[in-house]
C-alpha angles and dihedrals in degrees: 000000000000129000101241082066107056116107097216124181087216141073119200121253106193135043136245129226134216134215138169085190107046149324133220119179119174138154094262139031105245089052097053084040083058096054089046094050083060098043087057099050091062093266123130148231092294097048096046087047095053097044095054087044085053091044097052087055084068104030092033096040088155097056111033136027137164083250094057131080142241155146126257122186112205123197123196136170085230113047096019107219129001125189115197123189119212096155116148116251135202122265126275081238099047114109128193081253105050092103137054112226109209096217139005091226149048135337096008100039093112095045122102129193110288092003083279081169107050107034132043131000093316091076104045121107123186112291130225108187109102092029086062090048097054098047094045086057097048090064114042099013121126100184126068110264087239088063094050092052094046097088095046089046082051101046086055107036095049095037127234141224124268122246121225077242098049083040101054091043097057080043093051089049105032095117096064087038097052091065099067105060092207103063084034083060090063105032101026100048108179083005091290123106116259112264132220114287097024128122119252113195130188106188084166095054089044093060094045082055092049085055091046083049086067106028101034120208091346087079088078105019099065099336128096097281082060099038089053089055097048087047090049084050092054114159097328096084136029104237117124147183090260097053086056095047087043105048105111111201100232116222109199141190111265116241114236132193130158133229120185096345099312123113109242111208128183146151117280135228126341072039113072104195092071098057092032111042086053097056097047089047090056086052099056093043085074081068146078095237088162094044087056104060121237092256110050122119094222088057090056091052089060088049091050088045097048091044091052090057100053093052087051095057085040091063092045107044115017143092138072095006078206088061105033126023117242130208084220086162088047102055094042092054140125094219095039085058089059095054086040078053093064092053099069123114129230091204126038131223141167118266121199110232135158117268125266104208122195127150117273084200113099152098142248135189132189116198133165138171145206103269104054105274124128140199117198105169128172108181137156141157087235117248122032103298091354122237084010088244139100125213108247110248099008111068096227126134120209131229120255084205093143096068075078093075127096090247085206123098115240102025125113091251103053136128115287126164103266098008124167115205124213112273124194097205110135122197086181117194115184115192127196116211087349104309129109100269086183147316130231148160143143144196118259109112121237080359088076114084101040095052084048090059097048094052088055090049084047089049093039104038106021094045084230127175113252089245097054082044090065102033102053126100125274140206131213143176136152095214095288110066132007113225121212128209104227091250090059088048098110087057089068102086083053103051087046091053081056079054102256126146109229133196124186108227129184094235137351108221121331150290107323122206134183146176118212127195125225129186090269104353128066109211118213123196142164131197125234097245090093142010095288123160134176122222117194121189102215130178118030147224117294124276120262113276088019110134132161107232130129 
């Protein structure tokens, strides 16, 4: 099917960008401006990778910190894939009752006395971010680590200007803000949320970067950035020096699975999108996707069906593969998909489940460059703005990761010293006779992985351009509701006469972005569901011998 005759509900709102150099794409400008800045000074992937990551600690404080966790895929022509696990775990000290849960059903079930896991230093586990970074940069990094930093030291300390979405973000949380007078500094000034369009400067966390610049990752894991948070978390959490100096930074074997001839290649357990996506994907390749039209109701019940049975098998099987044993093989399978097929259901309704909660809270970047090497990197610090606090003097704001955790004892997914949860993030990379076709993800919590895998049926069956796969509508449930993106809307009367019941959401996850690779050209987009921009290095050095003289 070609693109010219699909017949799509959407129009794109963004534009995509080509490059035959390099590609950076990130949920906000001056990210993607970071990575660029690498790119063109002869770094590569990694190093453009690692210096938006860095940058959107300064410019996305409420997504993304060096305290926080994550998962980056790396590609490269060399080693082939490489998973490294950054996620955030739960402290040597934490135990399945530290916490009260204030009831045993819905809709409270997640929720603990004062919030203790959700706000302050109650709620912090060891973090991983800037560790995995590090480490990843140290070893196929071309660029010295002080060059890297430099954007992000000069985002904070020079200040920069506040997006709407930065903006509306400090105004939706201001009250819990608001009680620690340090991060209230930065983002209250006077007392008011920053507004769009205002500087926000962190002199403090500029100086902790300039420190990092010098010490690497030791700064945080057993140095004074590390011994001023364990002296902010007191004891009113559990988190300790020891949990910073032992965190390992896990690299793992990718998950692959195949669907009409691509290679399919994700991030394993405690991750959920390799072994899922995989498994709905199997599903849907029994099936004339093409043959259906995009936008056909009918189309949308088999995607509401597979996605509830992934959930399904995600409730059942997932989580710290050191703590529960998962049928990784299983899942993934050919033959699996076919008695996964017969539970599918001809008509849909809603089912009552316990809720899986994860952050929706989080950022993705997508980065390549010319000679092979990708960066696919999903990373947080949990909840918006994390723990709500900022660690005084150094400009850092802690994860809130173990608002993750099942607060009550007993359940899979309770609280175990150095614990991992189940993440959905999904830093996806599909491959065509075994080269990287594109690479794609995006934040949105359990979201995620369902949205990750229709972009790669838009791109696959619908023969769309990377920048339409990102920016169509999606659709998401977990076996109770189906949620509609608005540009699905006029298919609701007919999913609730299939018996589903259908909300209209805003948006279903966050902002996707992708890199796409051509026979001579690599396509970057990024969808309209966050502050996503692309940034392509075009052009090129002289040539040798090349000088300008009359």
């Amino acid at each position: 099917m070609s693109v010219q005759s699909l017949s799509l509900p959407f129009i794109c709102r963004k534009t995509p960008a080509q490059s035959t150099q390099g590609m950076v794409v990130t949920n906000h400008p001056l990210g993607s401006v970071a990575g660029h800045e690498m790119l063109a000074s002869g770094g590569n992937a990694v190093d453009a990778a690692m210096a938006a990551l860095l940058a959107l600690t300064v410019v996305e404080p409420m997504m993304v910190g060096i305290a926080g966790g994550g998962v980056a895929h790396l590609y490269t022509p060399e080693d082939g894939h490489q998973i490294y696990d950054c996620l955030s775990q739960a402290p040597a000290a934490a135990t399945p009752d530290m916490y009260e849960p204030v009831s045993d059903s819905l809709p409270d079930y997640m929720q603990t006395k004062d919030r203790r896991n959700m706000i302050g230093p109650s709620s912090v586990a060891s973090p991983g971010n800037l560790l995995g970074w590090c480490r990843m940069h140290d070893a196929h990094g071309a660029l010295p680590f002080e060059d890297v930093i430099a954007p992000a030291i000069r985002y904070a300390a020079r200040g920069f200007a506040a997006t709407s979405y930065l903006a509306s973000n400090i105004a939706r949380h201001a009250g819990d803000l608001a009680l620690d007078p340090v991060i209230s500094a930065i983002f209250l000034p006077d007392g008011r949320p920053a507004t769009m369009g205002q500087k926000i400067v962190q002199a403090d966390y500029a100086e902790s970067l300039r420190l990092i610049a010098k010490e690497g990752a030791g700064a945080l894991h057993g140095g004074s950035l590390g011994q001023a948070l364990i002296d902010r978390i007191g004891d009113q959490g559990r988190l300790s020096m020891e949990d910073l100096t032992g965190y390992d930074v896990r690299e793992r074997t990718a998950i692959k699975g195949s669907y009409r001839g691509f290679e399919i290649v994700g991030p394993p357990p405690p991750a959920s999108s390799g072994v899922h996506v995989a498994q709905m994907l199997n599903m849907l390749e029994t099936v004339d996707m093409a043959g259906m039209g995009f936008d056909n109701p009918e189309r949308l019940h088999l995607l509401a069906e597979t996605i509830r049975i992934a959930f399904e098998d995600r409730r059942a099987a997932s989580g710290d593969p050191d703590f529960v044993d998962i049928p990784v093989e299983k899942l993934i399978s050919k033959a699996y998909a076919q008695d996964c097929l017969a539970r599918m259901r001809a008509t849909g309704g809603a089912e009552t489940h316990l809720p899986t909660y994860e952050s929706q809270n989080t950022t993705h970047i997508t980065v390549a460059d010319r000679d092979g090497r990708i960066v696919c990197a999903t990373h947080t610090i949990n909840g918006l703005f994390g723990a709500r606090f900022m660690v005084p003097g150094t400009g850092i704001i802690p994860n809130n990761y173990m608002l993750n955790f099942d607060p009550h004892p007993g359940k899979a997914l309770s609280i175990a010293p150095c614990k991992r949860v189940p993440t959905s993030m999904a830093p996806m990379i599909v491959a065509k006779d075994g080269k990287p076709a594109f690479a794609l993800g995006l934040p949105g919590a359990v979201r995620i992985f369902p949205s990750a895998m229709q972009s790669i049926v838009n791109m696959i069956d619908f023969a769309m351009s990377p920048q339409q796969a990102v920016e169509a509508p999606r659709i998401w449930t977990e076996g109770a509701h189906v949620e509609l993106e608005p540009d699905y809307a006029h298919h609701k009367p007919a999913l609730e006469a299939m018996g589903h019941e259908v909300q209209i959401v805003p948006h279903i996850g966050g902002g996707m972005n992708m890199v796409a690779f051509g026979a001579a050209m690599m396509t970057g987009a990024a969808c309209w569901r966050a502050d996503g921009t692309v940034s392509a290095l075009g052009g090129g050095l002289a040539g040798e011998g090349i000088a300008f003289h009359i």
